[in-house]
Each structure stands twice: as structure tokens, then as C-alpha cells.
NUKOL-916237 format. One line per 5 residues: number of its first residue (from 0); for each residue x, y, z of C-alpha. Coordinates in Angstrom, 3 decimals. Layout:
<atoms>
NUM = X Y Z; ...;
</atoms>
This chain:
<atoms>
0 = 117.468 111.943 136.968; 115.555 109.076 138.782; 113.355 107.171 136.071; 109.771 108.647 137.496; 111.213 111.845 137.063;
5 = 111.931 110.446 133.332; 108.887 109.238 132.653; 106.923 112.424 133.497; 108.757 114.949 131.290; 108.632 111.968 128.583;
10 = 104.942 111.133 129.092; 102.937 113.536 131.775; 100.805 111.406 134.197; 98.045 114.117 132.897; 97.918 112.418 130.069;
15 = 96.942 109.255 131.794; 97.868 105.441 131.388; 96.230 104.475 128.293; 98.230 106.957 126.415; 101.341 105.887 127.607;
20 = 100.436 102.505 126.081; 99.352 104.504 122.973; 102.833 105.883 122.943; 104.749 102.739 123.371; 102.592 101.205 120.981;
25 = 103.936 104.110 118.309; 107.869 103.659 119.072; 107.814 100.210 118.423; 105.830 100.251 115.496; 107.595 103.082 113.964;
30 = 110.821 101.668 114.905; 109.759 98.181 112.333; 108.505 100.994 110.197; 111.893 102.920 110.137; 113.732 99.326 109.795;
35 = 111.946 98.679 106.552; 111.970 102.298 105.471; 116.040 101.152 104.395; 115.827 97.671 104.141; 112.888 97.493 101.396;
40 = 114.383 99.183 99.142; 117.988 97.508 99.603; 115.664 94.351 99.517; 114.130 95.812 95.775; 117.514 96.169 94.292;
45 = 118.759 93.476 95.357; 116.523 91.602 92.962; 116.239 93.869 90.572; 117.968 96.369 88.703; 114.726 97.615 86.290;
50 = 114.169 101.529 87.239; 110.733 101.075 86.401; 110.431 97.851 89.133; 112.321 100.166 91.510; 109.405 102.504 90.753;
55 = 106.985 100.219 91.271; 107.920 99.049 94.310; 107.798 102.992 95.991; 104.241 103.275 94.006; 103.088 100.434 95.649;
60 = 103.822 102.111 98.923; 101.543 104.854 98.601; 98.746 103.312 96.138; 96.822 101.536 98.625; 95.869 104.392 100.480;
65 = 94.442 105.987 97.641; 92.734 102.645 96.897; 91.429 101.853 100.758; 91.756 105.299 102.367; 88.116 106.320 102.357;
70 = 87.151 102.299 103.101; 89.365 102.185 105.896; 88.273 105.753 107.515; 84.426 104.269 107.184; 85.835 100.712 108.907;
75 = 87.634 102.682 111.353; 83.998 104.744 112.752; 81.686 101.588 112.866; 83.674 99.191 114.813; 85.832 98.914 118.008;
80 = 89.140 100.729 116.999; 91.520 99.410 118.974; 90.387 95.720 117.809; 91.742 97.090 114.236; 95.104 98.326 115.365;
85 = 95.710 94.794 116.689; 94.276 92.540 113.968; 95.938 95.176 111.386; 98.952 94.750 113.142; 98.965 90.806 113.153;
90 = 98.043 91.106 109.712; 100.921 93.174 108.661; 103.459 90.676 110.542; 102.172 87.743 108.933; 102.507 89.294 105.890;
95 = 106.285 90.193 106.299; 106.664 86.315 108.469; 105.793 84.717 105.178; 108.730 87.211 103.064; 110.805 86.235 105.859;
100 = 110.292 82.475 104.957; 110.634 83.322 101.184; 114.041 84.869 102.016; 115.357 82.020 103.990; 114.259 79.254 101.553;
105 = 116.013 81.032 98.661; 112.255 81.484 96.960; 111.660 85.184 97.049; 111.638 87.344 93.918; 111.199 90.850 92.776;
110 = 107.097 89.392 92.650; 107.143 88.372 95.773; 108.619 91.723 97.579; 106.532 93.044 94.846; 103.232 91.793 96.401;
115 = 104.674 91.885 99.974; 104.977 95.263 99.819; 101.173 95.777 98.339; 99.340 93.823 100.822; 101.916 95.261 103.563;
120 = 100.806 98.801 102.340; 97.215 97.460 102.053; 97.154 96.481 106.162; 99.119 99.668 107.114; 96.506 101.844 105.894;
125 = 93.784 100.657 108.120; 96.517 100.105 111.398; 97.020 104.007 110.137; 94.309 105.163 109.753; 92.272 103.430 113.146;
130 = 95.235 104.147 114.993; 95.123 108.042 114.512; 91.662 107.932 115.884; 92.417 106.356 119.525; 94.362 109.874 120.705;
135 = 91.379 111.579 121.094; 89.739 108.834 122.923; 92.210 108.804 125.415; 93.337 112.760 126.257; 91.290 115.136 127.305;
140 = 90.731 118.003 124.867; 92.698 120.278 126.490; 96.285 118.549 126.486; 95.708 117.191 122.712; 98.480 119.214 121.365;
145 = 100.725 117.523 124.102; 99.787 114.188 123.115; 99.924 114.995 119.054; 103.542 116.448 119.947; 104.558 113.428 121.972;
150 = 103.220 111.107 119.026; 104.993 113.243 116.624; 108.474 112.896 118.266; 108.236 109.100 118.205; 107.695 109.356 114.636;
155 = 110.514 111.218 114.146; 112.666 109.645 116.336; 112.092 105.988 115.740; 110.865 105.903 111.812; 112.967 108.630 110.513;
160 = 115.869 108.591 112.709; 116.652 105.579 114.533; 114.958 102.793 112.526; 116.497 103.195 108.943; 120.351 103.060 110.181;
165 = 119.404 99.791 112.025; 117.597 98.849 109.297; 120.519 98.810 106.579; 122.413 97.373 109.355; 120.746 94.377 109.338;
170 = 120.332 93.846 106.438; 123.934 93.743 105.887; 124.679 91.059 108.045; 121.893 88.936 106.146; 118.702 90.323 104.431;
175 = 115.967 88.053 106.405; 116.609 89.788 109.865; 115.554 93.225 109.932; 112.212 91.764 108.117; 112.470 89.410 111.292;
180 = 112.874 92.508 113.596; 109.689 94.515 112.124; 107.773 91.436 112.850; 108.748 91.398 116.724; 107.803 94.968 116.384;
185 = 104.469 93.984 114.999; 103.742 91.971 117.497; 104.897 93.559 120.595; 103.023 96.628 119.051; 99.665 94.443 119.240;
190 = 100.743 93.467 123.041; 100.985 97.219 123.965; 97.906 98.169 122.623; 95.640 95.282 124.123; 96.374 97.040 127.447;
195 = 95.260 100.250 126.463; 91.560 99.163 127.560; 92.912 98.308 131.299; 92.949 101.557 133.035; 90.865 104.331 133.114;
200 = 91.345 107.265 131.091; 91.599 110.751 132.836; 88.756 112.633 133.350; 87.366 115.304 130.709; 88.602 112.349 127.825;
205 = 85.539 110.229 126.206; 87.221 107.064 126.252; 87.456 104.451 123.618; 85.248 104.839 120.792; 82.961 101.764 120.067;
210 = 79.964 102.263 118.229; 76.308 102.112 120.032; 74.621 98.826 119.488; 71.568 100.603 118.246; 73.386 101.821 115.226;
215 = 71.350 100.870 112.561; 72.567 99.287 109.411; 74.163 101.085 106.720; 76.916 100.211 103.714; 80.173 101.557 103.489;
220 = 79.979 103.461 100.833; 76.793 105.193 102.639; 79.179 105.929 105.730; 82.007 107.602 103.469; 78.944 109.883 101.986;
225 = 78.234 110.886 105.469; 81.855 111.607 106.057; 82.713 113.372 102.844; 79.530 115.739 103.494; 80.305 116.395 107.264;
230 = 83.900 117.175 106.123; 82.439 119.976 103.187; 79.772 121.219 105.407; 82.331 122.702 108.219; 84.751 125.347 106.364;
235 = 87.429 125.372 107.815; 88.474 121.610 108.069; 87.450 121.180 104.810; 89.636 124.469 104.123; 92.362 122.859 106.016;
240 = 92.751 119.685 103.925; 92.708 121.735 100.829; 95.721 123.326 102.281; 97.424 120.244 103.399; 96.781 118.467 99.634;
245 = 97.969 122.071 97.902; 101.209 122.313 99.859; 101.958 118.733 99.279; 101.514 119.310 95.933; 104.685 121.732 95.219;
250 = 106.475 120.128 98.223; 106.482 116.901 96.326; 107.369 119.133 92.484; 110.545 119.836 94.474; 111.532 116.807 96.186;
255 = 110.920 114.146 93.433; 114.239 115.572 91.978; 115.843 116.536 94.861; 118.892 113.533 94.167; 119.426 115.285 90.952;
260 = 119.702 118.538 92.204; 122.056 117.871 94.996; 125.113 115.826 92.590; 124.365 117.909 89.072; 123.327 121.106 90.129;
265 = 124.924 121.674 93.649; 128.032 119.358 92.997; 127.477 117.356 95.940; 128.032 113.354 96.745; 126.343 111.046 98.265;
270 = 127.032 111.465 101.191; 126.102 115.234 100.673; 122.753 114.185 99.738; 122.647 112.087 103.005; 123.196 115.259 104.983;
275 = 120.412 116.588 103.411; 118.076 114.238 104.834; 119.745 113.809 108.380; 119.511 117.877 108.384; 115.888 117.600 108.233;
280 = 115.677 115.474 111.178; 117.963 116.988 113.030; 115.838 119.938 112.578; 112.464 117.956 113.212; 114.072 117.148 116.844;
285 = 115.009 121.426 117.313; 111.314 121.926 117.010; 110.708 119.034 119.478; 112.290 120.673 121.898; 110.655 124.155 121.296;
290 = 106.965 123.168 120.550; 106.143 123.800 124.192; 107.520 126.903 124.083; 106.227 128.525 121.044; 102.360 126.756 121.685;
295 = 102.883 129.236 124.747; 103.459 131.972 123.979; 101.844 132.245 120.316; 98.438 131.914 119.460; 97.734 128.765 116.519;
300 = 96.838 131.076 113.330; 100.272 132.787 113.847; 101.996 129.961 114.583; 100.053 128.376 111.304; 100.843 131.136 109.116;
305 = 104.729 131.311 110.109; 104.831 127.941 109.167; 103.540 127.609 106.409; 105.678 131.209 105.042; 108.789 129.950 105.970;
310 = 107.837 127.053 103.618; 107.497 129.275 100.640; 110.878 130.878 101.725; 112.818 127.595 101.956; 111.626 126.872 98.396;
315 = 113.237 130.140 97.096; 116.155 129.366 98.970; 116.634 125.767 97.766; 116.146 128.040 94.267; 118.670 130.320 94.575;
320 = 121.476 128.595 96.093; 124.433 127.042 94.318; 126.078 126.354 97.719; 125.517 122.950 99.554; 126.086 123.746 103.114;
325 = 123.794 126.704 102.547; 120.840 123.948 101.106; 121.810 121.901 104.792; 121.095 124.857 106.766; 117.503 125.354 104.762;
330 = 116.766 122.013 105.556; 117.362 122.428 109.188; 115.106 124.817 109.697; 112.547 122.813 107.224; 112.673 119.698 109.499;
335 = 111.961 122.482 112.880; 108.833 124.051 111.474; 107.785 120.808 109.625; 107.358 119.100 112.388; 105.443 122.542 114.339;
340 = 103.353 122.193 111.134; 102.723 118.879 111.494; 101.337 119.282 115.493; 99.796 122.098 114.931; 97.726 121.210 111.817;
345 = 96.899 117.331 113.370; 95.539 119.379 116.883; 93.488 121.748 115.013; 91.983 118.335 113.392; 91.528 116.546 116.220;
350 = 89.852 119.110 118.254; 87.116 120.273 115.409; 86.268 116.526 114.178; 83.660 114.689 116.300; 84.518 110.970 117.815;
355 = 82.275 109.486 115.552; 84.087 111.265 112.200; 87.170 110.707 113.060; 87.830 107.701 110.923; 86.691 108.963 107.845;
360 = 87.693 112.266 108.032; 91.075 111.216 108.933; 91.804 109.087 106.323; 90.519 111.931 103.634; 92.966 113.771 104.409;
365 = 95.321 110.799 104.266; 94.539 110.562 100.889; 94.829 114.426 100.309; 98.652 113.877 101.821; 99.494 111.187 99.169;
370 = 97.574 112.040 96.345; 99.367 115.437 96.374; 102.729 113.781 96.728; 101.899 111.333 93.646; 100.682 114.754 91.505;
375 = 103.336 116.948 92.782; 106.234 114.110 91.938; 104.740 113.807 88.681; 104.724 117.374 88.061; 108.229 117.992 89.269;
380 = 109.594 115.660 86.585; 108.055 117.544 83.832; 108.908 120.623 84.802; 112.918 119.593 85.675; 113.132 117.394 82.364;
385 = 111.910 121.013 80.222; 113.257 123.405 82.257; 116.065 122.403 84.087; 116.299 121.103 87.720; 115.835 124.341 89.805;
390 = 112.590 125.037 87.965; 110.574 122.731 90.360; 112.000 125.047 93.454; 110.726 127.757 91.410; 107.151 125.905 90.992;
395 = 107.081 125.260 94.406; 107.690 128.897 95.606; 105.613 130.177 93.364; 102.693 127.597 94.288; 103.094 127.793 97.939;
400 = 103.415 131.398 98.104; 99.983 131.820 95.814; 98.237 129.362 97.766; 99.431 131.209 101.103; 98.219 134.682 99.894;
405 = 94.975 132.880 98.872; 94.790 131.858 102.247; 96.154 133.653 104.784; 92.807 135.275 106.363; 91.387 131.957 106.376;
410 = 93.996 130.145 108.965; 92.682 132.343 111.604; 89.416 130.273 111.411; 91.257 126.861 110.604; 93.069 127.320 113.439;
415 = 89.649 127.963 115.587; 87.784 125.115 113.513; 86.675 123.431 116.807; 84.469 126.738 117.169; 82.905 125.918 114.022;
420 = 82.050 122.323 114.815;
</atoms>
């Protein structure tokens, strides 16, 4: 297949130019993303061996979006976006330049990976956050669920997938150099996305967003306000986060002890628990390859609901088996409609939220994402420490499935929330 021919299944010329830089902007940064997804944590215990630093260190992850989330949604609608993405991103590799240095020099300490990975977080969520915005900017209204999908896959591919393998292997040969590698990535990510603004985007797309010079003056805090009431004053995005932070919540109760209950309950090794994992991506990449197909020929509230019901069924699954390879065929068909979720629920989002809330309503629900994860791991330790390790399946199923039946009219107006805006 000659390389043009490539390039326009990969990346249709519909989409136009500046996405294309969009998307190679995403590989590489989720590739350094993926690196350091296995080589942090390898880089944690190798200078510690405290549980509760280990802890720490995948707190510190996720805490600065709950911290910054709203601050960096505001940031993200009252100045020029794709500015952020590239002083974010030079921020982040200067930030994991100076670990690198710590490494090499023998210096570097549980404290400093400690902090590393704090301010690391800190600069991510604003790169995040900003950079979720520019899609709309860039493809028309019509094709967003193309571009979403395409964005998806590189996620998948390169942070989930690709990166973490290269990651550990790197670090094996000598701990500074995949740190040195998600620097590179950094800052060829910054490179790619200063040429966004070269070439015209196609027509029926709005362009880049950069607030009007007339904008008058107003605080932060003021801005988030505006956001938070523009989210609760349109049903069914508001509706839609609600579902997003609820299903988080008992996806999280069952995955926090998800290591246990592959070795004690299911008998399975490491490795086992490996395939677990890889199953889910290989499934993410079986609904890459259908997403097309089923956007075509199903309408978005059945797609939603199917979705989100075959969640509640994997949970009972996961509950009632005793049988590993049955658990790696479950999570198969997780990582498929996970990902059809996931493009589904971001298009929907995209499409209803004006140019000018994108920012801040984006990085709510952000916050509902990893907020539910931190209250649904906390929840799934009680419950497995007094009731045994499948009762957080059970929680899940049980929470999911409620939720669902709580909401199952509604999706047919989530999925339509562009009407309502």
C-alpha cells in the first residue's frame, strides 16, 4: 500500500492538516507517557521499599488534578491554547531533564522522584486539559467522532501498549534513559504542535480558539463559576458527567484489588495478571477497528446504553468466575467497548460544549474521572478487607447496574446534548 494511501485511512485529508499535527503531537507524547507509565514506578521501588511511599508516589499522580483541574480548565478558556500545550510541554521536560541529572549524578532519592512526579503531574494537567480543547478547533463538527476515535487509538496504542514495554526496557539497561526518551518526546511534542497554526483548517471548523481582546477582566475563580453554572444549567452534560464520575466509582471498587484477586482468589501468577491487562488492550484495539462500523449503523443512545450494560455484565462475570482464562476473555471484550465508551461519551461532549467552555468544562469532568477512581479505590479496600475479595465485583455490579436503571431514559438525551446547547 503506497504511503498516501497510508496516510488517508490513518488520518483522512477531511480532517485537514492541523489535525494531523494534532495527532502526531498525541503519539509522541503518549508514547513518553507510556515510557514512564513502567519506568516510574520501577524508578519508586528502586528507592524505596515503604508500601505507603509506593502509595504515595501513585497518589501523587492523580492529586494534582483534583488540586488544579478547575484552575487549569479556567486557564485553558482565557488564553491562546495551543501556547499552553507547548509551554506545558517544555515545562514537563524540564522537570523530568533535571531527574535525569539527579539520576546520573548519583543524587536522586525517593524525595526527589517524590516531587518529580508532583510537579510532573502538576504540568500534565494543564498540557491535558488545553490539549483536549484544540480538537474541536480544528474538525468540523461533523467528523468529530472520527477525530475523537483517531485520538483515542493513539492513546491506546502508544501509552497503553507500546510505551510501557519500551519503557521497562530501558530502564533495564540503565534507569536515566527512558526519563531521557520522554524528554525527546516532550520536546518533539512541542515542535509538532507549533505547526498546527500553519495551515488552514477545513471549512465548517472554527479554528483555533484565542480569546477576543475585548474580553473584559475577570478572576479565575469568577471564570470556573461561569463554567460550573453553564455545565448545571444544560441537563444532559451535566447528566453525563454524573454518569462518567458514578461508573468510575465501582469501576475503581473493583480494580483497586484486582492483583489480589487474580493470585488468591483465581490462582493465577504474574504473568496471569499481566494477561489481564494486555487482554484489555488487545480488546481496546478490536473496538478500533469496529468503531466505524458500529457509529454506522447504530444510533449514539444505543450504542451508549450497550456500553455501558455490558459494563454491569463484565462486573458479574469477574464475580462469578473462579476460572482465569474465562476473567481474560471478560477483559477482552472490556477493553472493545471501553474504548466505544470512551469515543462515544468524549463526541457527545465535544459537540454540546461551546468553544469558549471547553476548558472548564473539560477539566470538570477530569476531575469527576479521578475523583471517582480515588473514592471507588478507597471503597474497594473496605469492602474486600470485610468481605472478601469478590465482594467489590459484587459492589460494582450492583452499583453500575442501579445507576444504569436510574438512567437509562436519560442517555437518549445525553447522547443528543448538542440539541440542548
Amino acid at each position: 500500500m503506497p504511503m498516501s494511501t497510508l496516510l488517508e485511512v490513518m488520518v483522512p485529508s477531511r480532517l485537514g492538516r492541523p489535525y494531523r499535527w494534532l495527532l502526531a503531537s498525541a503519539w509522541t507524547s503518549n508514547i513518553g507517557d507510556g515510557i514512564a507509565l513502567a519506568a516510574g514506578p520501577l524508578l519508586v521501588a528502586s528507592q524505596t521499599s515503604s508500601a505507603v511511599l509506593v502509595a504515595l508516589a501513585a497518589l501523587l499522580q492523580r492529586l494534582p488534578w483534583l488540586l488544579f483541574g478547575l484552575w487549569a480548565g479556567a486557564f485553558a478558556d482565557r488564553t491562546d491554547r495551543r501556547r499552553v500545550v507547548m509551554i506545558g510541554n517544555v515545562l514537563r521536560a524540564i522537570v523530568v531533564a533535571v531527574l535525569c541529572v539527579a539520576i546520573l549524578t548519583g543524587t536522586v532519592s525517593i524525595g526527589v522522584v517524590l516531587v518529580t512526579m508532583f510537579l510532573y503531574g502538576t504540568a500534565e494537567v494543564f498540557v491535558d486539559t488545553t490539549a483536549g480543547t484544540l480538537l474541536p478547533s480544528l474538525v468540523p463538527r461533523q467528523h468529530l467522532s472520527t477525530g475523537t476515535h483517531r485520538l483515542q487509538a493513539a492513546y491506546l496504542t502508544c501509552n497503553q501498549l507500546a510505551g510501557p514495554p519500551v519503557g521497562a526496557f530501558l530502564f533495564a539497561i540503565g534507569a536515566v534513559f527512558p526519563f531521557a526518551a520522554q524528554v525527546v518526546c516532550a520536546l518533539l511534542a512541542v515542535v509538532l504542535v507549533s505547526r498546527i497554526s500553519r495551515h488552514r483548517v477545513p471549512d465548517g471548523a472554527p479554528g483555533l480558539f484565542v480569546p477576543p481582546s475585548d474580553r473584559p477582566a475577570t478572576h479565575v475563580r469568577r471564570d470556573i463559576s461561569e463554567g460550573l453554572r453553564w455545565l448545571w444549567g444544560n441537563p444532559p452534560v451535566r447528566m453525563l458527567a454524573i454518569v462518567i464520575m458514578a461508573f468510575n466509582v465501582t469501576w475503581a471498587a473493583a480494580w483497586s484489588v484486582l492483583v489480589l484477586w487474580s493470585r488468591d482468589h483465581l490462582g493465577m501468577s504474574e504473568v496471569g495478571f499481566g494477561l489481564l491487562t494486555t487482554a484489555a488492550a488487545v480488546g481496546g484495539f478490536i473496538g478500533t477497528g469496529l468503531f466505524s462500523r458500529i457509529e454506522r449503523r447504530f444510533r449514539l443512545a444505543t450504542i451508549m446504553r450497550v456500553c455501558l450494560l455490558l459494563e454491569v455484565l463484565m462486573h458479574l462475570g469477574l464475580a462469578l468466575t473462579t476460572a482465569g482464562w474465562v476473567a481474560i476473555t471478560i477483559m477482552v471484550g472490556f477493553g472493545a467497548y471501553a474504548f466505544v465508551w470512551g469515543t462515544v461519551s468524549q463526541t457527545v461532549r465535544l459537540r454540546a460544549v461551546p468553544q469558549e467552555f471547553q476548558g472548564r468544562v473539560g477539566s470538570v469532568y477530569m476531575i469527576g474521572v479521578f475523583g471517582g477512581m480515588v473514592v471507588g479505590q478507597a471503597l474497594g479496600g473496605v469492602i474486600a478487607e470485610t468481605w472478601g475479595l469478590t465482594a467489590p465485583f459484587w459492589f460494582a455490579f450492583a452499583g453500575a447496574g442501579l445507576t444504569l436503571a436510574l438512567i437509562w431514559k436519560a442517555l437518549g438525551q445525553i447522547a443528543h446534548a448538542d440539541a440542548a446547547a
